[in-house]
N, C-alpha and C positions, 0 to 999 in steps of 0.2 A: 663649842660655839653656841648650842642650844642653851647650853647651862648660863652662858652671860646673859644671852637672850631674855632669858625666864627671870634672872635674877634682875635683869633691867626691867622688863616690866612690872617685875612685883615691886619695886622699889617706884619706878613712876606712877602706878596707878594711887598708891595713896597719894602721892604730890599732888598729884592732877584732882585726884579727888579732893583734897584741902582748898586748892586755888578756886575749884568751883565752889565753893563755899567762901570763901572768903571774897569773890569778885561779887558778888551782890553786895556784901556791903561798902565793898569802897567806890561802886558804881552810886549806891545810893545816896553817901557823902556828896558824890557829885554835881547832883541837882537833876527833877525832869527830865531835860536832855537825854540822861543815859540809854533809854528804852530803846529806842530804835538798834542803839548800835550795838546793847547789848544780847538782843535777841538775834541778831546777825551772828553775834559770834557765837553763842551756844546752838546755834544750826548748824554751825561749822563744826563745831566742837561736838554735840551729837553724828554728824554726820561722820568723821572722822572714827570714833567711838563703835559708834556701827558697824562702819568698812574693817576696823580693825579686829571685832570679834567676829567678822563675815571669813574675814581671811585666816585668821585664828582656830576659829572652832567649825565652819561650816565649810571650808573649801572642798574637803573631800568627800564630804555629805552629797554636798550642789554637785561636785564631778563626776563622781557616782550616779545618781540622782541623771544626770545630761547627758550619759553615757549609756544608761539603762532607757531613757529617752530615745536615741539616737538608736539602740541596738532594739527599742521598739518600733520607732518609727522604720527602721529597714525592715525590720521582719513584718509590718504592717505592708508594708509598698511589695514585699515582693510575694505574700500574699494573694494582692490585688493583681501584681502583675502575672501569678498564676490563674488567677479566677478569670482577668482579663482573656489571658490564652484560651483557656478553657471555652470561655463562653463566644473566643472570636470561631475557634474550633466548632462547636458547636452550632453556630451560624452557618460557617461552610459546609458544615454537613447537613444544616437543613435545607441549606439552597442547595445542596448537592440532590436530597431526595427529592427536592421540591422539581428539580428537572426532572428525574426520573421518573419522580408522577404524571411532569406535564408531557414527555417522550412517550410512558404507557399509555395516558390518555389519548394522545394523537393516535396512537396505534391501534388501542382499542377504537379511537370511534373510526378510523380508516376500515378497520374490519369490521365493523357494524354496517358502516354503508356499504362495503362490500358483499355483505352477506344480505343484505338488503336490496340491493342489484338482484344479487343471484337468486333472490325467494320472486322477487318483482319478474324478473324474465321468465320463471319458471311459472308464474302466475299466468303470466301472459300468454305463456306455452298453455300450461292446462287450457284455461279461456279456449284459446285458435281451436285445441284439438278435441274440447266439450264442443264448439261451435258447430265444428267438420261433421262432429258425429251429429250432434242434433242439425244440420241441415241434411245427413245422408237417412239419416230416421226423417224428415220432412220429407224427402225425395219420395222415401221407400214408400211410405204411407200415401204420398200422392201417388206414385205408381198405381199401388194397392185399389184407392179409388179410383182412378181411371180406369183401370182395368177391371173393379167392379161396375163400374159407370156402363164401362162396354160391355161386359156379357150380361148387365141388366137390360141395355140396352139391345142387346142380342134376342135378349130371351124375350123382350117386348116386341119387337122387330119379329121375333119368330112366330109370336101368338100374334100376333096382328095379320102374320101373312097366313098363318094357320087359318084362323077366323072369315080368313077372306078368303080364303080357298074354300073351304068350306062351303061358305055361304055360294061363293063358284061356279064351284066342280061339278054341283051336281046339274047346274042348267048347262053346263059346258060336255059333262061325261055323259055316255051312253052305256047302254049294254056291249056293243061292239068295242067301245076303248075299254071299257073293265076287262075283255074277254083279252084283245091285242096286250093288253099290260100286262096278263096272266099268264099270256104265254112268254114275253118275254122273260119273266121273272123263271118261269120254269127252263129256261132256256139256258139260264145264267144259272141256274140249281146244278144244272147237268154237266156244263163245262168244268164246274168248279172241283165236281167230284173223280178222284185218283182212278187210273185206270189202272184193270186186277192183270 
């Protein structure tokens, strides 16, 4: 069947090729008129012509060619539709870390303020028990001056009454009370001492 095929077309194409030769001039016999109609039909007849070497010589080229197209365009999509995965992957994993950041963050500053509490309380502790002690050092040292206050005031109190006895005793004391105080004093010597 190829073989009639081939032998029909080699055998039409000169025909066909004679007749287009030959149809300009019996169109041109014609008169004016022919142009329109004849450039209609040599559109048709190119076109024709075309289609029949498209079908002829290029069908397996173009099928090939749309095939290798099509076995692109998949491996192109499914490419994408890995990179797609990939990079939706990739997202869920950054919002995955992206919590875990914001979980350690809370965590961390919970423990900062925590620890923060616990330095603040322990401040406040020191504070109170610096305070204790520098009021029980205020205390001590007021004691300290009172108590030097009083036996300054002792000692002044004592020279003051010294001073005044002094000045005193002597229009107060006689020979008889120096003798009465000497014996008592001898008196108190003698008691005092152990008996043999």
């Amino acid at each position: 069947m190829k073989v009639t095929v081939f032998c029909n077309s080699r055998c039409f194409l000169p025909l066909f090729g004679f007749l287009l030769l030959l149809v300009p001039e019996v169109a041109l016999a014609a008169g004016p008129s022919w142009r329109p109609t004849y450039d209609m039909a040599m559109k048709w007849v190119n076109f024709i012509i075309l289609a029949a070497i498209i079908v002829k010589y290029a069908r397996e080229p173009i099928r090939n060619f749309l095939k290798q197209q099509k076995s692109d365009v998949v491996a192109e999509i499914d490419k994408l539709e890995t990179e797609k995965t990939r990079i939706i992957q990739e997202i869920k994993s950054a919002n995955a870390h992206a919590e875990e950041n914001k979980q350690r963050f809370k965590e961390m500053k919970d423990r900062l303020i925590a620890q923060g509490e616990t330095r603040k309380q322990q401040a406040v502790d020191q504070a109170r028990q610096q305070g204790d002690i520098m009021i029980e050092e205020a205390r001590k040292k007021m004691e300290n001056r009172i108590f030097q206050a009083k036996s300054k005031l002792k000692m002044e109190l004592a020279d003051m009454a010294f001073e005044q006895a002094l000045q005193q005793l002597p229009r107060i004391i006689d020979d008889r009370d120096n003798q009465r105080l000497l014996d008592m004093y001898m008196e108190g010597m003698h008691q005092e001492e152990p008996v043999a």
